[in-house]
Phi, psi and omega in degrees: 000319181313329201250340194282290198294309161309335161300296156334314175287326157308312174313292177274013168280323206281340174269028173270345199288184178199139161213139196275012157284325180256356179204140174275116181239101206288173213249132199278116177224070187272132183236123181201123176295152189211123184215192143234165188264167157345326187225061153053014184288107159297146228225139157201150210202139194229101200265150188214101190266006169301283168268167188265069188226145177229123202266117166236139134222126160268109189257176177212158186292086204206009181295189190284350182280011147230039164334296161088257187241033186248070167321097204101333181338287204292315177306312203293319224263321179283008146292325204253010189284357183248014210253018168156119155219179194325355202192356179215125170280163180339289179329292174301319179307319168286339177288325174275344162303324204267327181267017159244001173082016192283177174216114170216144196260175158202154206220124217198109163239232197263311191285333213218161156244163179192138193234082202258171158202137175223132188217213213257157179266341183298145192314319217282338165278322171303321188286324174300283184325337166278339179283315203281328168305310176296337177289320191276008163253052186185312193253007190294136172239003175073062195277149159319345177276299199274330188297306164331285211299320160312286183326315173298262184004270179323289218286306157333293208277334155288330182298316202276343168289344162282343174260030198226112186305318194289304191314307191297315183295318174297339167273320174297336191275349184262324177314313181293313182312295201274314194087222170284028175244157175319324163266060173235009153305121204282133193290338159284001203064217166197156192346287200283339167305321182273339153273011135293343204285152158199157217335283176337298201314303243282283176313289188301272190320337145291296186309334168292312193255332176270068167247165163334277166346288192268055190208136185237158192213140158223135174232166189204148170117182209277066184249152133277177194286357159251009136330293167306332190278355180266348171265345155277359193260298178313314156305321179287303155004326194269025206212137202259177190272307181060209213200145171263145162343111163329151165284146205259159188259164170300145180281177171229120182319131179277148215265075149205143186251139181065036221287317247328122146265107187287107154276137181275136115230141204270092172196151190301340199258142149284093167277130196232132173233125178233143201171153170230166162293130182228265183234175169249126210322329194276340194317122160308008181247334143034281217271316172318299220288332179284327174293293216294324214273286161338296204288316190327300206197346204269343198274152246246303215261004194251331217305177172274323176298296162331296190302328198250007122307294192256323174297280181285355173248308225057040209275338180228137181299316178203161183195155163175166221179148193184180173250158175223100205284143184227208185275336157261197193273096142323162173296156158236154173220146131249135177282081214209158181231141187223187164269151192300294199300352168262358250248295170355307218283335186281250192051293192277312197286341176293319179306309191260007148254000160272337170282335204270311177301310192289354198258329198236348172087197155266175196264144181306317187325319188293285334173286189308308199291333138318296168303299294217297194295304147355265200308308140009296194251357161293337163331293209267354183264336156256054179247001152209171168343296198287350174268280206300317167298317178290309184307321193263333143347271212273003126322309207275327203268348182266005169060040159324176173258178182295340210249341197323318163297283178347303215264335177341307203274330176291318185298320182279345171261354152316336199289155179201150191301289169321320154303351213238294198298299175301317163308347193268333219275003202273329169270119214243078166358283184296006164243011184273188190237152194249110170240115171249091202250119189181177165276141185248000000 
């Protein structure tokens, strides 16, 4: 769970690369505004006139890396925004999304909280939806009724992430990987943080984190911009000024070598996570470390790891790897499931063809053959408003340049196979940590 929705963003950045030996690509011209409202939220907005649809999200400085000492805290609470405000209950709240054909989510990962809507842009549909949306940044009360049944919910989706080999393994490997530091919090939280939570708790982690200070707004659809500066002014309006979110601080790698942690569990299969403190969204090495990355472990079925693992030994059911960059340095990982009684030998040839990469590089061919597959699957990666929001989300809020989509492909072909070796250097076998969660 940990690795996945932010990954996935990795994924779709990484198809942005190009190299113009190998392919013609007509040139990414995503045009994105860039202003603040009135009470200082910066608004970024993208207009796309194709369909008749309008694309929001408000995001906050708000994820599980400021939990503190409430695990889930920041997930319970953006979960719990549609279930009741001053005037309306779940039930009504759900009704009126549903009889303008509106939709709206909310989302929590280490960094962010996020709050979309997506509806028809003719006024008879929008307009209730955007009223009905601005109310859950302003009137939520958090009823006592619904904080149960959330709590049921939540505690179920923990039993079965303690019954789920990847989940367990993926929660020890970041708990150990951070320590004390904030992302190492799980995000659903755990059994006694979610049967602590209460109203109060509830309240105060809203009224702190849902402000002005911690908040960004983006749009995308079939608006014009003075539209859009009028639906960010309405939305901010709902929102008091407050104070922004401490900074998430750098991890600091734990001071241990060859670590392996052995999990016992009774199932035929090994699941093994190997992995370091890796980059930050901002790292100057970004572009190097993610093409090289392709090669390693990232492209599924072509990758090295794949061929010297799963092809010519048959040592893993899958194995692959990446970074996953946040506002502070995120993991680098590798992934992989074995047979128990194989698990010693995939283990080793996985440590040592990840050595073997970091001492001789890729190849250009290599190099090429990366981009080339990269660029393939980039169409389908912008092919709609809900692709194009999420890319400008995590523009807006990681303070990206505005051209940042545009310029992909010129950055990425500056990339050259030493730059790939050096940036990799970043990577140290031997301090990484070992999660073997299986029977032993």
């Amino acid at each position: 769970m940990y690795l996945n929705s932010f990954f996935y963003f990795l994924i779709f950045l990484s198809l942005l690369f190009i190299d113009t030996t190998q392919a013609k690509i007509s040139p990414v011209t995503l045009k994105i505004e860039h202003w603040s409202t009135k009470n200082g939220i910066p608004v970024y907005f993208v207009p796309k006139n194709e369909i008749s649809i309008i694309d929001i999200g408000v995001l906050f400085h708000a994820g599980s890396a400021q939990d503190n000492t409430s695990p889930g805290i920041a997930q319970f609470t953006a979960q719990m925004l549609d279930q009741g405000t001053q005037n309306l209950n779940a039930d009504q709240i759900a009704t009126r999304f549903e009889a303008v054909g509106a939709h709206f989510s909310a989302n929590t990962n280490q960094d962010m909280t996020v709050l979309n809507l997506r509806s028809f842009s003719a006024p008879q549909f929008f307009n209730p939806a955007l009223s009905n949306f601005s109310i859950l940044l302003k009137d939520v009360t958090f009823p006592e009724l619904a904080i149960t049944r959330l709590k049921k919910q939540i505690l179920i989706a923990l039993k079965q992430e303690a019954q789920t080999p990847t989940s367990i393994a993926s929660k020890t490997f970041y708990q150990t990987l951070y320590g004390a530091h904030p992302y190492a919090s799980p995000i659903l939280g755990n059994k006694i943080s979610i049967e602590q939570l209460s109203q109060k708790k509830l309240l105060n982690f809203y009224n702190q984190n849902y402000v002005a200070q911690n908040a960004m707004i983006a749009i995308v659809g079939n608006i014009t911009k003075a539209k859009a500066i009028t639906i960010a002014e309405q939305l901010s309006a709902m929102l008091a000024r407050g104070k922004t979110a401490l900074s998430i601080n750098s991890p600091t790698s734990p001071h241990l070598k060859n670590h392996i942690i052995k999990i016992p569990y009774p199932s035929k299969q090994t699941t093994i996570f190997l992995g370091q403190i890796g980059i930050a969204v901002n790292d100057p090495d970004y572009f190097p470390l993610i093409v090289g990355n392709q090669i390693l472990g990232g492209g599924i079925l072509t990758s090295k790891l794949f061929n010297e693992v799963r092809n010519k030994r048959g040592l893993c059911y899958g194995i692959n790897s990446g970074f996953k960059p946040l506002q502070a340095a995120g993991p680098f990982f590798i992934v992989l499931q074995t047979r128990r009684d194989q698990a010693a030998k995939a283990l080793s040839l996985t440590q040592q063809t990840l050595k073997n990469f970091l001492a001789k590089g890729p190849t250009t061919q290599e190099v090429l053959d990366a981009k080339q597959a990269l660029i393939g699957s980039f169409p389908t990666s912008i092919a709609s408003n809900e692709d194009i929001l999420t890319a400008t989300e995590k523009i807006g809020f990681y303070q990206l340049p505005l051209d940042y989509l545009n310029s992909y492909q010129q950055k990425i072909n500056s990339v050259n196979l030493e730059q790939i070796r050096d940036a990799f250097k970043k990577i140290k076998p031997e301090k990484m940590i070992v999660v073997m969660l299986g029977k032993q």
